[in-house]
C-alpha positions as CSV (number, residue, x, y, z in Angstrom):
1,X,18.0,21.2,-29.6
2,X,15.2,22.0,-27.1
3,X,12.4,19.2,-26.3
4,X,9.4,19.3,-27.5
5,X,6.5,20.4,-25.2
6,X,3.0,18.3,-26.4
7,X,0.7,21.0,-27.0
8,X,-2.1,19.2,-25.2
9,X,-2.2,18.0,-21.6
10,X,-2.8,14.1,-20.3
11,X,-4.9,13.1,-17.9
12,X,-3.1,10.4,-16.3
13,X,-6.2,8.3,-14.2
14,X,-5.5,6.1,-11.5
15,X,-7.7,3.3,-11.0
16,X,-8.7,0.9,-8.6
17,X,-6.5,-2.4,-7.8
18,X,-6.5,-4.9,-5.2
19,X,-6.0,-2.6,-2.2
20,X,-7.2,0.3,-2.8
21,X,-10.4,2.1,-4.6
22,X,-12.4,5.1,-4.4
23,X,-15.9,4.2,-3.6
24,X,-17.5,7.4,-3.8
25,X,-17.1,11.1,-3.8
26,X,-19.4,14.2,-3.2
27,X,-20.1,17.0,-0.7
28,X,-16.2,17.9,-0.2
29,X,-15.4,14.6,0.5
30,X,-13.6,11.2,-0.7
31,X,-14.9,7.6,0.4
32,X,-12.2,5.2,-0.5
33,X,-11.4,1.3,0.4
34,X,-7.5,1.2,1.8
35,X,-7.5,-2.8,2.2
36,X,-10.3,-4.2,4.8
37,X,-10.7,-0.7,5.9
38,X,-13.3,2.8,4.4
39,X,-12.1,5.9,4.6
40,X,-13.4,9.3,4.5
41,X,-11.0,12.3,3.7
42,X,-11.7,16.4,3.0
43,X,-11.5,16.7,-0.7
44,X,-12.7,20.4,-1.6
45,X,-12.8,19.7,-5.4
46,X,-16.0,17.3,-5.3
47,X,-18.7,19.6,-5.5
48,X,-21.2,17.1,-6.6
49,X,-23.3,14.9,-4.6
50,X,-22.5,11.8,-3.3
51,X,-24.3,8.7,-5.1
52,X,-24.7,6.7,-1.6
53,X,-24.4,9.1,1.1
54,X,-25.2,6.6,4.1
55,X,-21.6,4.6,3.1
56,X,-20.1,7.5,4.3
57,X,-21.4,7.1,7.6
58,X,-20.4,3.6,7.6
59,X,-17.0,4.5,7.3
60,X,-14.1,2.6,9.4
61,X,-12.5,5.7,9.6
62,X,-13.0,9.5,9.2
63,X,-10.8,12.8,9.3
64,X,-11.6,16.0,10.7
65,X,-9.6,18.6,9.5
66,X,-8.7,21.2,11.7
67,X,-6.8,23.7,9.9
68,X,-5.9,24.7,6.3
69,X,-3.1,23.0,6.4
70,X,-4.1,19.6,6.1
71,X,-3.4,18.7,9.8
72,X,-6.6,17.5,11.9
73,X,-7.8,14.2,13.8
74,X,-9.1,10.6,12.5
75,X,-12.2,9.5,14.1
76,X,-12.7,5.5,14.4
77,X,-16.1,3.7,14.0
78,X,-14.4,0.9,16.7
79,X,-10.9,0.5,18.3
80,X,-8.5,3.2,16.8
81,X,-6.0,1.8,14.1
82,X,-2.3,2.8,13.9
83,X,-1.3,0.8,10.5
84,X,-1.8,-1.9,8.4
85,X,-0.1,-4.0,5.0
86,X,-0.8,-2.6,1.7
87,X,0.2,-4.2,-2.0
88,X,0.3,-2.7,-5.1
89,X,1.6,-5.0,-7.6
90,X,5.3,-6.4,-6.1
91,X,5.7,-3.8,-3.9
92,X,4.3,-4.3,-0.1
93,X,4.1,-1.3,2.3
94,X,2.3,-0.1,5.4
95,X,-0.2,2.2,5.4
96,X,-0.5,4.4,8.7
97,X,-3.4,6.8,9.5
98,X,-1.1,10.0,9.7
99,X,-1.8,13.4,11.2
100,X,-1.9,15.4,7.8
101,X,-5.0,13.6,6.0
102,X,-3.2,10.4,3.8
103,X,-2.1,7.2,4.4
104,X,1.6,7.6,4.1
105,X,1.2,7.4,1.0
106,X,-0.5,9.2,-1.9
107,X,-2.9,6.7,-4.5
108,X,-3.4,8.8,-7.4
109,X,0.5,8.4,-7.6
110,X,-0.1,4.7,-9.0
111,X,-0.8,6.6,-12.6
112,X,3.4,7.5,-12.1
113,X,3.9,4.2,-10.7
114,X,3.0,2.3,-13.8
115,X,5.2,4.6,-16.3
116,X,8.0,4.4,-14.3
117,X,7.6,0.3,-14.2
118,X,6.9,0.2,-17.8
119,X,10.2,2.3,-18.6
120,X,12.4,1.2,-16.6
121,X,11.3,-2.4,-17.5
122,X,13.2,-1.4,-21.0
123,X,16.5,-0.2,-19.9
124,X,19.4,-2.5,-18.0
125,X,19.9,-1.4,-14.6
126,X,19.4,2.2,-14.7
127,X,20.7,4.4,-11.6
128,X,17.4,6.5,-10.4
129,X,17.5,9.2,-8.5
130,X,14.0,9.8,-6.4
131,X,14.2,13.5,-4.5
132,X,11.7,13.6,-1.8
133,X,10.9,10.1,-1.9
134,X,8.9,10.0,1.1
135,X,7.8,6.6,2.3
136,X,9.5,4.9,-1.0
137,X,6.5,3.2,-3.0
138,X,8.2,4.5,-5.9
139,X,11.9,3.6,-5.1
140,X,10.5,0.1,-4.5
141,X,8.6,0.2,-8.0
142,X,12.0,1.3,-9.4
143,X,14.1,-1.6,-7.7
144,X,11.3,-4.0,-8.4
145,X,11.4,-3.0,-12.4
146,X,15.6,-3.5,-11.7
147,X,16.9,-0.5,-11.6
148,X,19.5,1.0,-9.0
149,X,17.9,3.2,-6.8
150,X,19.1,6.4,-5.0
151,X,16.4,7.3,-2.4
152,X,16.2,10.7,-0.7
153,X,14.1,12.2,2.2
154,X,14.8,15.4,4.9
155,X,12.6,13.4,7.2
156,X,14.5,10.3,8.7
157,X,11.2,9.0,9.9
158,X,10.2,8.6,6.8
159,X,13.5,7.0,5.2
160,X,13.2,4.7,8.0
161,X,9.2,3.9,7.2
162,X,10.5,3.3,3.6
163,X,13.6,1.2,4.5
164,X,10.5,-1.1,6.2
165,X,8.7,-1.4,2.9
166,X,11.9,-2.1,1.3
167,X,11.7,-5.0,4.0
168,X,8.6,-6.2,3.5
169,X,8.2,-5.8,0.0
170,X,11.4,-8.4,0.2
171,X,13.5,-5.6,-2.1
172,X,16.0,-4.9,1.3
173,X,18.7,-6.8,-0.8
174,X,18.0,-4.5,-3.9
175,X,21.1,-2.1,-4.7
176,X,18.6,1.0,-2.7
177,X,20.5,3.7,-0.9
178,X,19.0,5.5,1.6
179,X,19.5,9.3,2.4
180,X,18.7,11.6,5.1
181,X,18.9,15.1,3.6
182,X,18.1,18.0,2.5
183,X,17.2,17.6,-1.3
184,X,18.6,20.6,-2.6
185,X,22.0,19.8,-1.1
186,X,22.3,16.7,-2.0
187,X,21.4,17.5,-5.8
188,X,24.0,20.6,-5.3
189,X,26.2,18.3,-4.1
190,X,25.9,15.1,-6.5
191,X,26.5,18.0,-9.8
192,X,29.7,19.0,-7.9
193,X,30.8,15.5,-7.8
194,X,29.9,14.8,-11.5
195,X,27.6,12.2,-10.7
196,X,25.1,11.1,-13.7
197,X,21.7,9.3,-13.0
198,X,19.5,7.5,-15.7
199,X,16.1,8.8,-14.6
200,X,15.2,11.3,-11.4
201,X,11.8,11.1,-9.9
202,X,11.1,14.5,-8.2
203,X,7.8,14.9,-6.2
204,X,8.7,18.2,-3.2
205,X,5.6,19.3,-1.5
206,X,4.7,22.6,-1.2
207,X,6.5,23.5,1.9
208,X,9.5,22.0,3.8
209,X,11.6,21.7,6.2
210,X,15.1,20.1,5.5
211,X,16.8,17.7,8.5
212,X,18.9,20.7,10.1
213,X,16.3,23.5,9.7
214,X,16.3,24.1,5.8
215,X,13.1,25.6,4.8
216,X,11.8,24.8,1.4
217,X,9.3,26.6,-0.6
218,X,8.0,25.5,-3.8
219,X,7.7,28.0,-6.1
220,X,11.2,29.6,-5.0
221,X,13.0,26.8,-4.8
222,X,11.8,24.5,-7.6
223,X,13.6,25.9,-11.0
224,X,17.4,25.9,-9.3
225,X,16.6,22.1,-8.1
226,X,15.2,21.4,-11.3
227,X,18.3,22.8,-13.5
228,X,20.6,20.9,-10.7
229,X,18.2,17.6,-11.9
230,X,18.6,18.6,-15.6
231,X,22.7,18.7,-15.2
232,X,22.3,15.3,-13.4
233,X,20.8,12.9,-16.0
234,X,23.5,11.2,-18.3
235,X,24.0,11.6,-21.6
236,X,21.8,8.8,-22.5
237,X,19.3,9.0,-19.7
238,X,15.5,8.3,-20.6
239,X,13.3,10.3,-18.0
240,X,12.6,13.2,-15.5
241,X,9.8,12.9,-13.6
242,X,8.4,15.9,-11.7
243,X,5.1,15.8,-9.8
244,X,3.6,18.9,-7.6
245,X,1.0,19.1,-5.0
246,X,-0.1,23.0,-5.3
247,X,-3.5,25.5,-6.2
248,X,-1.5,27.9,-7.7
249,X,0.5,25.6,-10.4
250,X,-0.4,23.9,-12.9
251,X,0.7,21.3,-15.7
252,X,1.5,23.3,-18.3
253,X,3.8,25.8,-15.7
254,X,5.5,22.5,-15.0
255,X,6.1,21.9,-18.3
256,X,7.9,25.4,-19.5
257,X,9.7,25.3,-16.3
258,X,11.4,22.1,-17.1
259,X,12.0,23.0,-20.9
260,X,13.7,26.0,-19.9
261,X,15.9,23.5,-17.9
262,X,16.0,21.0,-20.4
263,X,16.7,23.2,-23.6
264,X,19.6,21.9,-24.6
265,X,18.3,17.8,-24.5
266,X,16.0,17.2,-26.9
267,X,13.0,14.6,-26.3
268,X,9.2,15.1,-25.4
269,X,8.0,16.8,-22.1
270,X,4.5,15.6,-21.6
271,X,2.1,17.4,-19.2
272,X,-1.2,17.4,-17.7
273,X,-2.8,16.0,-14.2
274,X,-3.1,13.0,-12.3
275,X,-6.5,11.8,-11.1
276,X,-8.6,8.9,-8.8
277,X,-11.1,7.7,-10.4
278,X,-14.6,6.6,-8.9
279,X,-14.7,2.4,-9.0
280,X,-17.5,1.1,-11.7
281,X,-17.7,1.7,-15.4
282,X,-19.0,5.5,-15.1
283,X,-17.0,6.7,-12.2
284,X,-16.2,9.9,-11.9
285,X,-12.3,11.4,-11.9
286,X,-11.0,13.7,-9.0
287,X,-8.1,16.1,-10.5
288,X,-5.0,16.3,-7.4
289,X,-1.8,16.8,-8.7
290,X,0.0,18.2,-11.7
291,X,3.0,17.2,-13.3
292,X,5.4,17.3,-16.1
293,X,7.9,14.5,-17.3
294,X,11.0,15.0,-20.1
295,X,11.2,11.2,-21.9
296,X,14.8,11.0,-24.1
């Protein structure tokens, strides 16, 4: 029985908690709070104006893009900053002003982070799989909610960031493995061993490179890793999870794409877009990523 897709999309909004917030946004940019600190990133979607234009110039710290790629430089009101702690709910990690615009770490993803608590909350001890898990925000949700997490990066610099937050979030005892490798090969690899997971978190960027020079491109690589996800869940697992960073995708692509995957499972793909919203009763909402997500 194939699932069924919800005819209309979600918007799932992220707002603001303890240690994080966005301010303002305006003029192709985003003023957001990250702790004690104010930030100002590139963020071409905000056509409109500003409401207070001179916090922007008050800003702790700004960056200045210099290509399309999303590398550039920060520039610091005072005495540069390389990282700081960071909290959302349980889970501690360290933000770090990276190269490539973000925080190592993505905030709209918060939206994601409070399903996956909330389901995993109702099942006992489910194995997750999380494919490009990055810094591990979301393993650590997982292992916090109790589940058994299998966490999966190319970049060892980043396993190693996340095996710190794992450290600090005081979750290093949690049953979390940690995996250096190329996502598509380990998926490949896990369906040749018949290994089943409960849930699997999948969240690739739009280009890649794997730890021995695999290149990864989205939108040729995406439906064989998804099908490889699809024959990975057991045969009462409760969720897949896919998130994309991309112009030329959408929700609703997302969503056929895993159906086709999923056709023989049954259960509910919902669809639609994740978004920051301004802090205050009448903020506004900034639309940055799409996703899709099959629930048993």
């Amino acid at each position: 029985m194939s699932p069924r897709l919800n005819p209309l999309p979600e918007t799932l909004i992220t707002r603001a908690w303890a240690d994080y917030a966005l301010l303002d946004s305006g003029g192709g940019q985003k003023l957001e709070r990250y702790g004690p600190h104010t930030v100002v990133r590139p963020e071409p979607q905000c056509f409109w104006s500003p409401r207070d234009p001179l916090a922007f110039d008050q800003a702790t710290a700004v960056f200045d893009p210099t290509d399309e790629d999303e590398s550039g430089r920060w520039r610091f009101a005072g005495k540069p900053i390389d990282s700081f702690p960071l909290a959302w709910r349980d889970v501690r990690f360290t933000s770090r002003f990276t190269p490539f615009r973000h925080l190592a770490f993505f905030p709209e993803q918060a939206a994601n982070w409070e399903w996956l608590d909330a389901r995993i909350g109702s099942l006992h001890k489910p194995r997750i799989l999380n494919l490009f898990g990055y810094t591990g925000v979301a393993s650590l949700a997982c292992a916090a909610a109790g589940a058994e997490v299998t966490h999966v990066d190319a970049s060892k610099k980043s396993v190693a960031w996340a095996r710190e937050n794992a450290e600090l979030s005081g979750l290093a005892d949690r049953p979390i493995r940690w995996i250096v490798e190329d996502a598509r090969k380990y998926a490949a690899r896990e369906v040749r061993r018949g290994v089943k997971y409960d849930g699997i978190i999948l969240d690739p960027p739009k280009y890649g490179r794997g730890p021995t020079g695999e290149v990864w491109r989205l939108f040729e690589d995406l439906p064989g890793l998804l099908g490889d996800c699809a024959a990975l869940l057991s045969d009462d697992a409760s969720f897949l999870l896919l998130n994309a960073y991309a112009a030329r995708i959408s929700g609703l692509s997302l969503a056929h794409m895993m159906a086709e995957a999923m056709a023989d499972r049954g259960g509910t793909i919902d669809w639609g877009e994740l978004a920051l919203a301004e802090d205050g009763p009448d903020g506004r909402a900034i639309g940055l990523s799409f996703f899709a997500r099959w629930s048993a």
